[in-house]
C-alpha positions as CSV (number, residue, x, y, z in Angstrom):
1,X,0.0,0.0,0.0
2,X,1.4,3.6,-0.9
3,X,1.5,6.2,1.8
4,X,1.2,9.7,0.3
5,X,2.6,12.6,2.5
6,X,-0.4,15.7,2.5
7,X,1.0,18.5,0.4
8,X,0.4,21.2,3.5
9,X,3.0,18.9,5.9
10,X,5.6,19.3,3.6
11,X,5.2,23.0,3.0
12,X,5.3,23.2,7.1
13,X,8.3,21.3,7.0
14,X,9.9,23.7,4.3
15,X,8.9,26.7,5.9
16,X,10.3,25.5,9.8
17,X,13.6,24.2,7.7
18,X,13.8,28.1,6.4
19,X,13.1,30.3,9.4
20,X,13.3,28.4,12.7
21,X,10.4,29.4,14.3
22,X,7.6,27.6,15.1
23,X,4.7,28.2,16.2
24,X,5.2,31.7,15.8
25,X,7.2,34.0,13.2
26,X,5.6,37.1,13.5
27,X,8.6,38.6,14.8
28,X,10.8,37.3,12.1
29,X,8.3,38.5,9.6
30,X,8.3,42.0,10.7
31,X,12.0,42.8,10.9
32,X,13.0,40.4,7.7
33,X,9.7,40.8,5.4
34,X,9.7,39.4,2.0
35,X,12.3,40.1,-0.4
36,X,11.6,43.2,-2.3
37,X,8.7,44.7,-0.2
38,X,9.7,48.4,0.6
39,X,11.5,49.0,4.3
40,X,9.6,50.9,7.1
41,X,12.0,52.6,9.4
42,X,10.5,53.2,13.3
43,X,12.1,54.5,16.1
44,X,11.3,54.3,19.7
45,X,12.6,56.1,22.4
46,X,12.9,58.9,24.4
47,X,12.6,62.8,23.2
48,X,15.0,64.6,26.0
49,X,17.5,63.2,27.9
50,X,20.5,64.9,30.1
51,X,24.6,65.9,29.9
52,X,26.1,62.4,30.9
53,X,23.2,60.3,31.0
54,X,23.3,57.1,28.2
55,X,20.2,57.4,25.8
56,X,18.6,53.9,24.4
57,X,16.7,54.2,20.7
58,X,14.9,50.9,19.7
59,X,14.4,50.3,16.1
60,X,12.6,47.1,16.7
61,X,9.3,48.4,15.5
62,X,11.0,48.6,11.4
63,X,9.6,46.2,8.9
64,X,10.8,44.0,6.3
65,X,14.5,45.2,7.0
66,X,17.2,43.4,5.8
67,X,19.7,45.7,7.8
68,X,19.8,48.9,9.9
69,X,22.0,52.0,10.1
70,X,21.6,54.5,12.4
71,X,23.6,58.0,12.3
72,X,23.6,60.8,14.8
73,X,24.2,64.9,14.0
74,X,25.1,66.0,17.1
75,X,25.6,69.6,18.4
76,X,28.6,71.7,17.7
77,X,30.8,71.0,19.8
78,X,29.9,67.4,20.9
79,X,32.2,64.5,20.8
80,X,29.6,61.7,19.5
81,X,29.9,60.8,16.7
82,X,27.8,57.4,16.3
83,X,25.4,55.0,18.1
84,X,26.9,51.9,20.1
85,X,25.5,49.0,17.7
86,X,26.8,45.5,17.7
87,X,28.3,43.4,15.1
88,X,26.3,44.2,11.5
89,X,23.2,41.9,11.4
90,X,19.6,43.1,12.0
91,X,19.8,41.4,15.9
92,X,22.5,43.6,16.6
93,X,21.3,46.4,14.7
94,X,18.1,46.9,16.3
95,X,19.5,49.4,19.0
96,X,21.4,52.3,19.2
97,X,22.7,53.6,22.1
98,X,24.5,56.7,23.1
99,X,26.0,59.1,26.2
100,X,25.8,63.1,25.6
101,X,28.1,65.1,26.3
102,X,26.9,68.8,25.9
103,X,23.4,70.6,25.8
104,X,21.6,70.6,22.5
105,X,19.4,68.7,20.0
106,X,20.8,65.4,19.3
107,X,19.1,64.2,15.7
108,X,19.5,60.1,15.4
109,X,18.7,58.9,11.9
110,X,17.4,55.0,11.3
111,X,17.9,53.8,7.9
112,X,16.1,50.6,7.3
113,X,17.6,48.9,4.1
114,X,15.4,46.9,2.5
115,X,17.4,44.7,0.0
116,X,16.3,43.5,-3.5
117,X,14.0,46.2,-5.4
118,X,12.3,47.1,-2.1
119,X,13.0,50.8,-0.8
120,X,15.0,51.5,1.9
121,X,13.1,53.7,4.8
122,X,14.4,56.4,6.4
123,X,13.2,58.1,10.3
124,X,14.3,60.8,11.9
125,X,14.0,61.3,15.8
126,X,15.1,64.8,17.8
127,X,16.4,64.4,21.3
128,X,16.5,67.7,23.4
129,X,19.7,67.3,25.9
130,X,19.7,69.6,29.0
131,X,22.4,70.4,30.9
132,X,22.2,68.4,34.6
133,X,22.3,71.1,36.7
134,X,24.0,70.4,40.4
135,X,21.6,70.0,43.1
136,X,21.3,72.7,46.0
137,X,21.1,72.0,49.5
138,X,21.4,74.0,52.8
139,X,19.7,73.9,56.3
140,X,18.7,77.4,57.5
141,X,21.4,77.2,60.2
142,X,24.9,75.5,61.0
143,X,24.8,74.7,64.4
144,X,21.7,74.2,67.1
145,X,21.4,73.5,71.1
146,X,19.2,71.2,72.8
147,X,18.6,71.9,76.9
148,X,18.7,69.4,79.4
149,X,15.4,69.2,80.4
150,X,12.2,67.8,78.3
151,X,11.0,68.8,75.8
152,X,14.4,67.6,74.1
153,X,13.0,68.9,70.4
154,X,14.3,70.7,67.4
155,X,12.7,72.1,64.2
156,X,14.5,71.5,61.3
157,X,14.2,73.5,58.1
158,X,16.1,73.1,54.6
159,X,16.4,74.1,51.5
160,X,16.5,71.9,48.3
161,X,16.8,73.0,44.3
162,X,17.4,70.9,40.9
163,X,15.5,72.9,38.1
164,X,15.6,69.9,36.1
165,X,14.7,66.7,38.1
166,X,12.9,66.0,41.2
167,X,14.5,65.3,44.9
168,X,14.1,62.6,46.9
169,X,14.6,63.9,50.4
170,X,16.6,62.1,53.3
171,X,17.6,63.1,56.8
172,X,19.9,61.3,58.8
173,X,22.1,61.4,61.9
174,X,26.1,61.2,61.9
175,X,28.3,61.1,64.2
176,X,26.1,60.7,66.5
177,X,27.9,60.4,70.3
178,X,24.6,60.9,72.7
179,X,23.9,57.8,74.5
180,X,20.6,57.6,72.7
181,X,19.7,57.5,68.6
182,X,18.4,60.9,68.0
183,X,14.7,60.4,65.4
184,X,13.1,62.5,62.9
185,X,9.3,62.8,62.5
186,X,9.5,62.6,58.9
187,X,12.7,62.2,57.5
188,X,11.5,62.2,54.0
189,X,10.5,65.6,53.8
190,X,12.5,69.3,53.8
191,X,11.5,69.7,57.3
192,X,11.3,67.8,60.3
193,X,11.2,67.6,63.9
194,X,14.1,66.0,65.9
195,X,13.6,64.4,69.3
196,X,16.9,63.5,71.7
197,X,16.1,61.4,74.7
198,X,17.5,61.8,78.1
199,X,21.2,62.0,77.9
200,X,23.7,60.8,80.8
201,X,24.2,63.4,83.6
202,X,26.9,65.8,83.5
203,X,27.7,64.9,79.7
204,X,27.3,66.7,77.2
205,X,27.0,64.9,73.4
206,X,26.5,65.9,69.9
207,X,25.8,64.6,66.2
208,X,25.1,66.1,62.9
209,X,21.6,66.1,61.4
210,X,22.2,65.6,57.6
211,X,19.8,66.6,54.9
212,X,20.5,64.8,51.5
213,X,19.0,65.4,48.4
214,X,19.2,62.8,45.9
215,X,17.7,63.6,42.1
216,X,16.5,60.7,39.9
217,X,19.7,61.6,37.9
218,X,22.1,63.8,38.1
219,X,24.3,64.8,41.0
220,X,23.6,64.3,44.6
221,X,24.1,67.4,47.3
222,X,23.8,67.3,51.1
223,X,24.4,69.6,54.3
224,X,24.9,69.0,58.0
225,X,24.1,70.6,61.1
226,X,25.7,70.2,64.0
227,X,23.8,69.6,67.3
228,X,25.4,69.6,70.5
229,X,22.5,68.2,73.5
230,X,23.2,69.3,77.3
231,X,23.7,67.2,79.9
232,X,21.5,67.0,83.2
233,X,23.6,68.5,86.0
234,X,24.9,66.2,88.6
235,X,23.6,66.8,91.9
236,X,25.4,65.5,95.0
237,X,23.7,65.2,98.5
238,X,26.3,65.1,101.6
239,X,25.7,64.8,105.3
240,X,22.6,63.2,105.4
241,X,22.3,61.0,108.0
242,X,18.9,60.8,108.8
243,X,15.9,62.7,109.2
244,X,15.2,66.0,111.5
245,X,13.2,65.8,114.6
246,X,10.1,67.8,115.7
247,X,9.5,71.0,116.8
């Protein structure tokens, strides 16, 4: 008896022996494409960026692309002259990545070549660098007391500027020699208040109350105060030797 293979298993096999892929080839289909269908260029990524700070550009989204090329015009002045690609095949292709180094527009150009008699595809995408301006930070004084008896408290006040990010706020102690850890009521924000338990008699102590402002990139600043906190006076009692009489 003759066994006759169905004509669609064979195909199947063809096509699995051609792309490697199964079930799915929809990602193969849209980079690669068919030979001589025109290239779509697409690029992903973001529009501003800052001095120092590496910039990713995806060109994943491009169809039927045999290769890609990217080229950047950067500002005058700049030392970048081309994206950080891999080796030249379309997996290594498909991003672009660079590091500013001066304020400006940045313009990245994806070229997706096509091959065959397709057209190649051509997208350009602006990037607006700003310079990353240093971070301000200051407490409203340099140096504070805290009294011996309760309430051992201190209002804290500071001061925090980036004109180009936003701050994540921190306070913390250093140096800290009191016989108790010295707390913040909210050390996440620009001010707080500090509390300082009882300290050992006839000692004095101190610490630093450090307010640290950290951008999301970009350069971190911070500023101490320093506390001293005054001891309870020691009292002696001498000659007591009992209690006095009556009348």
């Amino acid at each position: 008896m003759k066994i006759t293979r169905p004509r669609n298993l064979l195909l199947l096999a063809a096509l699995l022996s051609v792309t490697g892929c199964f079930p799915s080839c929809s990602y193969y289909n849209t980079i690669f494409g068919t030979s001589g269908t025109n290239g779509s260029a697409v690029v992903t990524g973001p529009e501003t960026g800052k001095i120092d700070s590496e910039i990713t550009l995806d060109g994943s989204l491009s169809k039927s692309v045999r290769i890609l090329e990217w080229s950047i015009a950067a500002p005058k002045g700049s030392n970048v002259t081309k994206c950080n690609v891999g080796a030249d095949d379309i997996n290594s292709t498909r991003y672009c990545t660079f590091t500013p180094d001066i304020s400006g527009e940045y313009d990245i150009q994806l070229t997706a070549l096509a091959g065959g008699s397709g057209k190649d595809s051509v997208e350009n995408h602006k990037i607006q660098i700003v310079a990353n301006v240093a971070t301000r930070v200051s407490i409203d004084s340099t140096s504070e007391k805290i009294k011996a008896d309760a309430p051992r408290t201190l209002m804290l006040k500071g001061l925090a500027h980036d004109p180009d990010d936003e701050l994540i706020m921190e306070w913390s102690v250093q140096d800290n020699n009191c016989a108790e850890q010295p707390s913040f009521s909210d050390p996440a924000s620009l001010s707080t208040e500090l509390t300082v338990g009882r300290q050992v008699a006839g000692l004095d102590c101190s610490f630093s109350a450090q307010l640290t402002a950290s951008p999301v990139i970009g350069y971190v600043a911070a500023d101490r105060i320093l506390i001293t906190v005054k001891a309870p006076l020691v009292t002696f009692v001498t000659g007591v030797t009992g209690a006095a009489g009556g009348n």
